[in-house]
C-alpha positions in Angstrom: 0.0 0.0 0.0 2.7 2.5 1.0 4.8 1.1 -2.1 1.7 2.5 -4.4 1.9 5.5 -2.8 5.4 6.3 -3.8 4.8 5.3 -7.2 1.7 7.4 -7.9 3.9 10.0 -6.2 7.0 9.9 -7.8 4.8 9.6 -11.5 2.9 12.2 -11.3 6.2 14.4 -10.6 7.7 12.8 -13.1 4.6 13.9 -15.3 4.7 17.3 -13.9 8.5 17.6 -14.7 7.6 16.3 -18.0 4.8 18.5 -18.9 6.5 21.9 -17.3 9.8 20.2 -19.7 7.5 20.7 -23.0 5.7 23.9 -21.8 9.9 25.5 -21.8 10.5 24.2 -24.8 7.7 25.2 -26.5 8.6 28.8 -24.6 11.9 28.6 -26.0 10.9 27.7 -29.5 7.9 30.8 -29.3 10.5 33.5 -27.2 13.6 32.2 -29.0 14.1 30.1 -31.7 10.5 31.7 -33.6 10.8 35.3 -32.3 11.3 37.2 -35.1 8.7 35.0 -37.1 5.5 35.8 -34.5 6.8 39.5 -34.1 6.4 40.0 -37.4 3.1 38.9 -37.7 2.3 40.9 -34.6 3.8 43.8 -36.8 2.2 42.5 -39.8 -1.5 42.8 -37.8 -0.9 46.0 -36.2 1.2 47.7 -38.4 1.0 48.9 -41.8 3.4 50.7 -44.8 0.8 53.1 -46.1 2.2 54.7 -49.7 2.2 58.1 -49.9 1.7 59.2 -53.7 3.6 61.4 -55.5 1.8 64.2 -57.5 2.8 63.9 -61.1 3.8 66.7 -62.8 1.7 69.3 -64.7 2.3 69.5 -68.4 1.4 73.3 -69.5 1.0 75.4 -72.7 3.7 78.2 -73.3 0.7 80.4 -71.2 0.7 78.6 -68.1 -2.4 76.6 -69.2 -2.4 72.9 -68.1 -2.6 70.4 -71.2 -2.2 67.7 -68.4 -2.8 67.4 -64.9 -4.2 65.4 -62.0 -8.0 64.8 -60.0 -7.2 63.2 -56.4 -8.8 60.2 -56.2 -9.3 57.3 -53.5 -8.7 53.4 -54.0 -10.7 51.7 -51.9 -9.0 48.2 -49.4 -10.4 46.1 -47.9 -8.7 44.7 -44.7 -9.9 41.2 -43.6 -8.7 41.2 -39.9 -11.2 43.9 -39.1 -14.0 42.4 -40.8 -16.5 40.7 -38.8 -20.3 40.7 -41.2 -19.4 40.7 -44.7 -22.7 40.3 -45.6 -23.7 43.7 -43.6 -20.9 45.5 -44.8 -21.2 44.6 -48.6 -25.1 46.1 -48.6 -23.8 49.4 -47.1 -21.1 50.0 -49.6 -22.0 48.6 -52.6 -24.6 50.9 -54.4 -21.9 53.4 -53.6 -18.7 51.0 -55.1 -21.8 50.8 -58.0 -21.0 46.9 -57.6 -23.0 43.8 -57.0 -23.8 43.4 -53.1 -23.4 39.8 -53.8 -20.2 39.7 -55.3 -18.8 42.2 -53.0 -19.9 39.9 -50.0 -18.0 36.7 -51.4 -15.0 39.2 -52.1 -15.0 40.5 -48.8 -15.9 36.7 -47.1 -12.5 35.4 -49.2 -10.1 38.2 -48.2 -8.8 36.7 -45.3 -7.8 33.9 -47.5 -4.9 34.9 -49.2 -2.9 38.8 -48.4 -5.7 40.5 -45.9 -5.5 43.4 -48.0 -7.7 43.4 -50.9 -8.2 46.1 -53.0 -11.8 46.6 -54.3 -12.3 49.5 -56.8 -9.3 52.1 -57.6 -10.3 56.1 -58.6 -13.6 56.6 -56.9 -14.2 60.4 -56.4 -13.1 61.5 -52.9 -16.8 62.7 -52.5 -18.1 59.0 -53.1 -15.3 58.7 -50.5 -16.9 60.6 -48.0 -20.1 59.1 -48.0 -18.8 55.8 -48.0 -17.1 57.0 -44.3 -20.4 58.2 -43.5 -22.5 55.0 -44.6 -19.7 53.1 -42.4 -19.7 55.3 -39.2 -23.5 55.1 -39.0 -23.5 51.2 -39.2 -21.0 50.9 -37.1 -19.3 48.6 -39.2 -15.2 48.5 -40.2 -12.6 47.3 -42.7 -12.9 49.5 -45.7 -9.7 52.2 -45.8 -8.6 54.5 -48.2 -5.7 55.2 -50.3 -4.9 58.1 -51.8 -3.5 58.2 -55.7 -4.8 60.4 -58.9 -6.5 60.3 -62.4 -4.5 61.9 -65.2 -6.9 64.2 -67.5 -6.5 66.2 -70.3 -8.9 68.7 -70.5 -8.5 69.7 -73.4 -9.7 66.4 -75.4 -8.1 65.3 -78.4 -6.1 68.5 -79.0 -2.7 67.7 -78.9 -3.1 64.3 -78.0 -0.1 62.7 -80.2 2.2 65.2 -78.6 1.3 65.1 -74.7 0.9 61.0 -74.8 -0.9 59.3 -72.0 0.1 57.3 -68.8 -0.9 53.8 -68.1 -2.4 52.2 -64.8 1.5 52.2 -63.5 1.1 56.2 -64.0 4.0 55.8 -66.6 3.7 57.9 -69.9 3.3 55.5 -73.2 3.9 58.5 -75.7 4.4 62.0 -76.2 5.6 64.6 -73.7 4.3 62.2 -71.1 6.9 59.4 -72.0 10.1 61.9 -73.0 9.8 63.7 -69.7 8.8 60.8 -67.8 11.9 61.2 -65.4 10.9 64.6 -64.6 6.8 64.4 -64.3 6.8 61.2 -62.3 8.3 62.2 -59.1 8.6 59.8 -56.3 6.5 58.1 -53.8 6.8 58.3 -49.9 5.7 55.9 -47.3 5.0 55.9 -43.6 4.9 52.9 -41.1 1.4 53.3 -39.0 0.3 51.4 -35.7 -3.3 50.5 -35.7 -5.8 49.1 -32.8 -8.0 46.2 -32.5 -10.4 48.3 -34.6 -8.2 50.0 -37.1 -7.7 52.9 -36.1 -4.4 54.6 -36.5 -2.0 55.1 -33.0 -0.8 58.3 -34.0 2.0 58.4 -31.1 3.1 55.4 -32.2 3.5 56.3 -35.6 7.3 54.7 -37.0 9.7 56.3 -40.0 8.0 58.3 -42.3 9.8 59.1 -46.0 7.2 62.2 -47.6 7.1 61.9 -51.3 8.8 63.9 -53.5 5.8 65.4 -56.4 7.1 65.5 -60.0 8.3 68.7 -61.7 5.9 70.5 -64.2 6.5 70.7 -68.0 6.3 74.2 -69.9 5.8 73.6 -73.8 6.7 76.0 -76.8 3.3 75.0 -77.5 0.6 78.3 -77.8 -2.8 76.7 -77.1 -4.7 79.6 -79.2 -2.7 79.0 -82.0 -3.0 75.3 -81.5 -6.9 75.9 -81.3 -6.8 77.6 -84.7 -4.4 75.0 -86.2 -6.6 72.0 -85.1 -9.9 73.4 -85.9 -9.1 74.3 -89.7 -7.2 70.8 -90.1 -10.5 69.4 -89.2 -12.7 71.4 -92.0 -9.9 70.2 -94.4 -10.4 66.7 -93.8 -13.9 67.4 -93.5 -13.9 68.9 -97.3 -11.2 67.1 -98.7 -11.4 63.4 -96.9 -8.2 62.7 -96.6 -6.3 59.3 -95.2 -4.5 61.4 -92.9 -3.1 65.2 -92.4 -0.7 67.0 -90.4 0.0 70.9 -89.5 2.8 72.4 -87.9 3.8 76.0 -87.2 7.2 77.1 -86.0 8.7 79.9 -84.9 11.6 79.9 -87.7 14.4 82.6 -85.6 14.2 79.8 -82.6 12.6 76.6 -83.8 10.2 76.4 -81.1 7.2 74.6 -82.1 3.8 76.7 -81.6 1.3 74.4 -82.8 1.2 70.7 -84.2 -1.6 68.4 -84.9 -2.4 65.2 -86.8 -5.4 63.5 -87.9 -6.8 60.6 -87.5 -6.5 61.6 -83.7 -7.7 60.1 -80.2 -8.6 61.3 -77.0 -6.1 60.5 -74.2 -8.6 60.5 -71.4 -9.9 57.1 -73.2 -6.6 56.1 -74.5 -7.8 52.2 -74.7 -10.5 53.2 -77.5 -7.2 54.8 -79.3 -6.5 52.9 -82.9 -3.2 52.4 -83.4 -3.0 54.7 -86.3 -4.7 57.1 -84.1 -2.1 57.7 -81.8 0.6 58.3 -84.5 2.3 61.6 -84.3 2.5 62.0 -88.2 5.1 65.1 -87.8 7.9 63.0 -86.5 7.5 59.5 -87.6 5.5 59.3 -91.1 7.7 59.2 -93.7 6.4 60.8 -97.3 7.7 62.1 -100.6 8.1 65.9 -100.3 7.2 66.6 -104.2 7.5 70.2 -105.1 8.4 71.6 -101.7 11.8 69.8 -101.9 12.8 72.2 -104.6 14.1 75.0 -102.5 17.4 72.5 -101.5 18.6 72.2 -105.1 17.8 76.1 -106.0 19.4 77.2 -102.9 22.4 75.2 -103.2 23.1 76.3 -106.8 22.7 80.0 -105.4 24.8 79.4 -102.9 27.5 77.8 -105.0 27.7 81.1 -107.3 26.9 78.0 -110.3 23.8 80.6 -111.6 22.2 84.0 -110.3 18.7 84.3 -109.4 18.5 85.7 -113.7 20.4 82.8 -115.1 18.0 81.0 -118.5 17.0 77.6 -118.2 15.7 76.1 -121.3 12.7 73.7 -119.5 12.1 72.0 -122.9 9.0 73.1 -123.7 7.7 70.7 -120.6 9.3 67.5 -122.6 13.1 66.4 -120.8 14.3 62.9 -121.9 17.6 61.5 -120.0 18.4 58.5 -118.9 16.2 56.7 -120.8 13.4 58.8 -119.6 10.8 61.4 -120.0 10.3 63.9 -117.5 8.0 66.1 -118.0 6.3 69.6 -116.2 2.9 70.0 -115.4 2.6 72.5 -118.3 5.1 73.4 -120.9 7.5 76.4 -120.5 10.2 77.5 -122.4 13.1 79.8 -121.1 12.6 80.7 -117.6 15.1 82.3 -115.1 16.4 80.4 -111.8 13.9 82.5 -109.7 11.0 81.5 -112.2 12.1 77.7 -112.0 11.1 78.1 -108.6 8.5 80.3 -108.9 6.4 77.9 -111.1 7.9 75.0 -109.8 9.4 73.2 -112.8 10.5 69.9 -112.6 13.0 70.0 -115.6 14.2 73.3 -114.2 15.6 72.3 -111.4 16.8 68.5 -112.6 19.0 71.0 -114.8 20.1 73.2 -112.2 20.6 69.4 -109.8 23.0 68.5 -113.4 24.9 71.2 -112.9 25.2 71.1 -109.4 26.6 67.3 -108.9 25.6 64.6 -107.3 27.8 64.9 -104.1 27.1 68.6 -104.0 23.3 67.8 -104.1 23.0 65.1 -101.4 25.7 68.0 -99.2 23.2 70.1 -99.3 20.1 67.8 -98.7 21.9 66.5 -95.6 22.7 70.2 -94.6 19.4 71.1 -94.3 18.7 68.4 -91.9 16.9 65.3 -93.8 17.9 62.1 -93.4 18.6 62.8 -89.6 16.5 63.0 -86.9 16.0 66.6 -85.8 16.6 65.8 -81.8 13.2 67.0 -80.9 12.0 65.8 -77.1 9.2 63.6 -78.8 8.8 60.1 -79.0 9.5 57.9 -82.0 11.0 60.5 -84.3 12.7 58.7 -87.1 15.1 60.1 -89.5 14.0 59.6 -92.8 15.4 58.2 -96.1 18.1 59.9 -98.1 20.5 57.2 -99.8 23.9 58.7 -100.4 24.9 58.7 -104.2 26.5 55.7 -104.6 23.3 54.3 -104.3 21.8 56.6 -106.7 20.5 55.5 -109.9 21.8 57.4 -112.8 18.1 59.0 -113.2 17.9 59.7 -109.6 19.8 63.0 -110.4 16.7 64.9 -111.9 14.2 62.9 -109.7 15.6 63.3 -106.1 15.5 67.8 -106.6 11.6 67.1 -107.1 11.6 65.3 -104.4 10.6 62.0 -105.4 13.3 59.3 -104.4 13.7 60.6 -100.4 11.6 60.4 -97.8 11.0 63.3 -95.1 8.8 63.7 -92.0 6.9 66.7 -91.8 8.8 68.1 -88.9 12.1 68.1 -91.3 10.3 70.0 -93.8 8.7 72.5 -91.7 12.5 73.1 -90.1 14.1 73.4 -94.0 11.9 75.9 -94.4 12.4 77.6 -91.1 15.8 78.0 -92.3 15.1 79.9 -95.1 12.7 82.2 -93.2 15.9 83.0 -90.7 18.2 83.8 -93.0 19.7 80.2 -93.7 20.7 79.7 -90.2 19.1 76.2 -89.5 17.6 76.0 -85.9 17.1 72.9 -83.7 13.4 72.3 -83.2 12.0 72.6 -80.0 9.2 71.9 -78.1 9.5 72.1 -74.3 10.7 75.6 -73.2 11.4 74.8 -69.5 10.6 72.3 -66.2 10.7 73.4 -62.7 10.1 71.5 -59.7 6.7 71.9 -56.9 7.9 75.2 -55.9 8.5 76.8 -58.9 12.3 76.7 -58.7 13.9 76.0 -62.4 14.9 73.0 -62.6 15.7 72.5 -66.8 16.1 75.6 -69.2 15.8 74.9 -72.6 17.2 77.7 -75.2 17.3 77.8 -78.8 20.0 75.8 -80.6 21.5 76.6 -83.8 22.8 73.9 -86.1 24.4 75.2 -88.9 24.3 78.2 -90.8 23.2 76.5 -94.4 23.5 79.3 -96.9 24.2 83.1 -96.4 21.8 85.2 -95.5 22.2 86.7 -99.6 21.1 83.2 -101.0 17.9 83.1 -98.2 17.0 86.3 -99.5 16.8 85.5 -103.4 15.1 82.3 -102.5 12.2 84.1 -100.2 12.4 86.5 -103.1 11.4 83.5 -105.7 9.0 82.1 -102.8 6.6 85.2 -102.4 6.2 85.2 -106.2 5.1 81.5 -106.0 1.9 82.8 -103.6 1.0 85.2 -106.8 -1.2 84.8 -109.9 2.3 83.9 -111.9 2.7 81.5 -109.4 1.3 78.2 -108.3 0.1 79.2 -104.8 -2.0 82.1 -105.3 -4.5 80.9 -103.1 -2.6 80.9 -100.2 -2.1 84.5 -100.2 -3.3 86.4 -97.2 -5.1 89.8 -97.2 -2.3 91.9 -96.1 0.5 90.1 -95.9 3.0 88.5 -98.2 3.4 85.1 -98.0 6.5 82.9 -99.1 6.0 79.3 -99.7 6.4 76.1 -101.7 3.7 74.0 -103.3 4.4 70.3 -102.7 2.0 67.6 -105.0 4.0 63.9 -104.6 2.5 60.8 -106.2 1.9 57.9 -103.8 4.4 55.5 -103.7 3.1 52.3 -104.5 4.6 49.5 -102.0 4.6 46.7 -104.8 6.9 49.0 -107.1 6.5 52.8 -108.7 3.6 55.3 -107.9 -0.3 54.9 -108.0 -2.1 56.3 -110.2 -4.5 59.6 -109.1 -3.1 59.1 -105.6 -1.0 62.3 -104.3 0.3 64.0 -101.0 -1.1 67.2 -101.4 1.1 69.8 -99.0 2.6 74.0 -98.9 4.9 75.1 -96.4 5.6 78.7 -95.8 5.6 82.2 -93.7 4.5 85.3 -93.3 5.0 87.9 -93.1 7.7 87.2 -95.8 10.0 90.0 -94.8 10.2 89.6 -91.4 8.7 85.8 -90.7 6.7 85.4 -87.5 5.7 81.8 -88.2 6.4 79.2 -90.5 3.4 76.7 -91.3 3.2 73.3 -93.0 -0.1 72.0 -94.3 0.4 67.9 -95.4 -2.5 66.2 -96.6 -2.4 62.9 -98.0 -4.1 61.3 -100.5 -7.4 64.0 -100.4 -10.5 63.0 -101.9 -10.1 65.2 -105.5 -11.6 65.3 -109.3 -9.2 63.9 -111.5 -6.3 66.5 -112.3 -7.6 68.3 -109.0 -4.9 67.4 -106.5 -2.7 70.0 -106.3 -0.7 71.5 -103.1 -1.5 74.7 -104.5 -5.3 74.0 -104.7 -5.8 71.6 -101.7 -3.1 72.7 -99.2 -3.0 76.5 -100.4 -6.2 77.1 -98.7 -5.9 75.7 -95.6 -2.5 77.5 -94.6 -4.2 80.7 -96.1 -7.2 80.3 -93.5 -4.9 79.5 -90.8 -2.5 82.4 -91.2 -5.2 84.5 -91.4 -6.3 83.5 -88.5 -3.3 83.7 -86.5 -2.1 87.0 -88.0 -5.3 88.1 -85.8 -4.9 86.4 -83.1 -0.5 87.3 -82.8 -2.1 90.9 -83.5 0.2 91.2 -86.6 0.9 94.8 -88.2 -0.2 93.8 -91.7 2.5 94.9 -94.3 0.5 94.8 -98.0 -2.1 96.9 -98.9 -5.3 95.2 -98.0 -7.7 94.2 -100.8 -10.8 96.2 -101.1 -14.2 94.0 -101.1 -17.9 95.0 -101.8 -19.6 96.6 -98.9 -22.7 98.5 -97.8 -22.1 101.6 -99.6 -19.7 100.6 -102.2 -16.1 99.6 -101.4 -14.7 99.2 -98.2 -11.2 98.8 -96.9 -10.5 95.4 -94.3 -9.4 96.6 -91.5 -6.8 94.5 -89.8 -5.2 96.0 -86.6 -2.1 98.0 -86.5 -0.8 97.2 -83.1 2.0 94.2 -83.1 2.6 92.3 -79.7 6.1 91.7 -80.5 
């Protein structure tokens, strides 16, 4: 009896030892061995790395007026640990969320299932925000939070929506301004480390390492939004008369190359940029390439000038409009006879200036092409510029010689064409184009300067002067532009009419790129403008620069000649009025 005593005694402290032995280990193992493991899931519980967002950069017009900028916005989390009736809490929110209650209760009943953070709808209005609060407060229910982040708009539509781009869901720009200056709009996000309670609420004394967010810089364009208004709303009454498969204006300032306006069609809206067609988001000034035709001209006529080969009042027999070499016929639009250099250019003959390109040389030629910037990419800050086609002469054909000074043969972008005649307009000094003016960070404190960058000087300021001289005869009756002259002002510019290249071999038939680049006043050029449209909707025989283009730079000069309050310098045209014949009045007063 006293024997069983013992034993029961000396078990149950040897189960007491035992049990006390796996309660310290299993101390050890939680306080020791699995500390950092359970305190970071005590952290993990309580704690939280809320991101603070960066405000993206504001992308604005040469005035200060935004062409990009940001709404505040809420995303709304769920957070699974303070959820207790998913069902309750899914009817209260869900009208607001404008989601199913249904499916918003099985989201809500599975979040504790995987990461206990579960994000539910991303840029709700901060008012829908609010109410959301309010809906929850009054319930007296919890775990829905709010993050802050922003919507990029435009709010100006479609206008200039190939040149400012778009952002994705990342906030990253795709294309445009939005992806060049990327580095400087995007800024950088902060964070904080927060301590919540048992209900969510944040411990603000507890509050750990916070890093604030830098916001990105803003972007200041060359880009004047009135003139931009003007550009884009007569492009779209061209391709609304003329049906075209696409067109593209641009407008420089030719003494520093700064780009005022630029627009393309087909177009797209960037605030839906998923509806966007590929062809739709193209910026056709930088990476279409297209014959130049006509336009081209002013290369071979200035480098012969320049070259002291001819003077402006050297004869060229044109052949009576019939030139066979090669093998081949080339042929004018209409037949002349004797002209000078400056009439060559004036009424744009092709065998004119193949004869002048003869006399010139092929090396000289494809000097001078590359000097005035084709077949390199002008370094504008857009995306996707390309740099053209100009073979160098070994690769010539031997008819290329009176083909390329037409300009079939090469292959420009717009931009390229726009800055060739810029150079002309400022006295053959050939400026880099440019289209941001400046960036400067949240305060206002400069951060990039961009100034006006000269490339070369092409020809002398002599030779610029005969050739504008030869140009404002080509927007004359005697010339092939006369309908882009401008009541009060002379114009100087270049017809362009190229036949389609056909990608199976040669050129289609009827199908041209219609274009005129020039600018005004001729004398002393406050703009240079290229109208491109290709492949218009024309009669047979119609599609000419002169006729199609022509009309549509005329209309937008005119328009901003008003608008830049230009001094006109012609004697204004008289037109039937009331009592007779009145004068147009145009104001005298000149902004710059």
């Amino acid at each position: 009896m006293r024997w069983n005593a013992q034993a029961r005694a000396v078990t149950v402290c040897f189960g007491l030892v035992g049990l006390f032995s796996v309660f310290s280990v299993r101390l050890i193992d939680l306080q020791i061995l699995q500390h950092e493991k359970f305190t970071t899931l005590a952290a993990e519980k309580h704690n939280h790395k809320q991101i603070i967002y960066a405000r993206r950069g504001i992308i604005r017009d040469a005035h200060n007026e935004p062409l990009a900028e940001n709404i505040p916005v809420k995303t709304v989390v769920a957070d699974a640990s303070h959820i207790r009736d998913a069902g309750a809490l899914a009817a209260a929110i869900a009208d607001k969320l404008e989601m199913d209650p249904r499916d918003l209760a099985d989201q809500l009943s599975q979040s504790g299932k995987g990461s206990k953070h579960l994000v539910l709808k991303t840029q709700i209005p901060e008012q829908t925000a609010e109410r959301i609060k309010e809906s929850l407060w009054t319930s007296n229910l919890r775990g829905i939070y709010f993050d802050q982040d922003f919507v990029r708009v435009y709010p100006n539509g479609q206008m200039l929506s190939q040149v400012i781009g778009f952002v994705d869901h990342d906030h990253k720009g795709t294309m445009g301004i939005e992806r060049t200056m990327q580095d400087f709009l995007q800024g950088r996000d902060g964070s904080r480390y927060i301590e919540t309670d048992r209900t969510g609420k944040e411990l603000v004394p507890y509050r750990g390492q916070e890093s604030p967010a830098k916001d990105g810089c803003d972007v200041k364009l060359t880009i004047d939004l009135g003139l931009q208004n003007i550009v884009e709303s007569e492009l779209d009454g061209a391709c609304a008369e003329f049906r075209p498969k696409d067109a593209t204006v641009i407008m420089m300032r030719p003494q520093t190359g700064e780009i005022l306006a630029m627009a393309s069609r087909p177009s797209f809206d960037p605030n839906k940029p998923g509806e966007a067609a590929p062809e739709q988001e193209k910026n056709r000034s930088v990476v279409d390439m297209v014959e130049p035709g006509s336009t081209f001209k002013i290369v071979t006529t200035s480098a012969v000038l320049q070259e002291k080969l001819v003077t402006p009042d050297t004869a060229v027999f044109c052949e009576n409009g019939h030139f066979q070499y090669a093998g081949r016929v080339l042929r004018d639009a209409h037949p002349m006879g004797v002209l000078t250099v400056h009439q060559v250019l004036m009424k744009s003959s092709n065998i004119g200036v193949a004869k002048l390109a003869l006399q010139l040389g092929e090396s000289k030629l494809y000097e001078y092409i590359r000097r005035f910037g084709f077949g390199q990419r002008t370094g504008v800050t857009l995306s996707g510029e390309i740099p053209g086609l100009i073979n160098p002469p070994y690769r010539w054909s031997k008819l290329d010689i009176t083909r390329i000074p037409m300009g079939q043969s090469v292959a420009v972008t717009p931009l390229q064409l726009v800055t060739a005649m810029s150079c002309i307009a400022n006295g053959g000094k050939l400026m880099k184009p440019m289209i941001v003016s400046d960036i400067t960070d949240p305060d206002g404190r400069p951060v990039a300067n961009f100034t006006p960058e000269t490339v070369r000087q092409v020809i002398s300021a002599e030779t610029a002067r005969k050739i504008t001289s030869a140009l404002k005869d080509v927007v004359t009756k005697q010339g092939t532009a006369q309908k882009a002259e401008v009541p009060g002002f002379r114009v100087a510019g270049k017809t362009g009419t190229a036949q389609k290249v056909d990608p199976r071999g040669g050129y289609m038939s009827g199908r041209y790129v219609t274009s005129f680049v020039g600018f005004m006043p001729a004398d002393d050029p406050k703009f240079t403008l290229l109208v491109l449209l290709d492949d218009p909707t024309m009669k047979e025989g119609a599609a000419f620069g002169g006729v199609v283009a022509g009309p549509v730079f005329a209309r937008i000069a005119g328009k901003a000649a008003r608008y830049l309050d230009l001094r006109p310098t012609e004697e204004i045209p008289t037109q039937p009025g009331a009592n007779g014949l009145k004068k147009v009045a145009l104001s005298t007063r000149n902004r710059d």
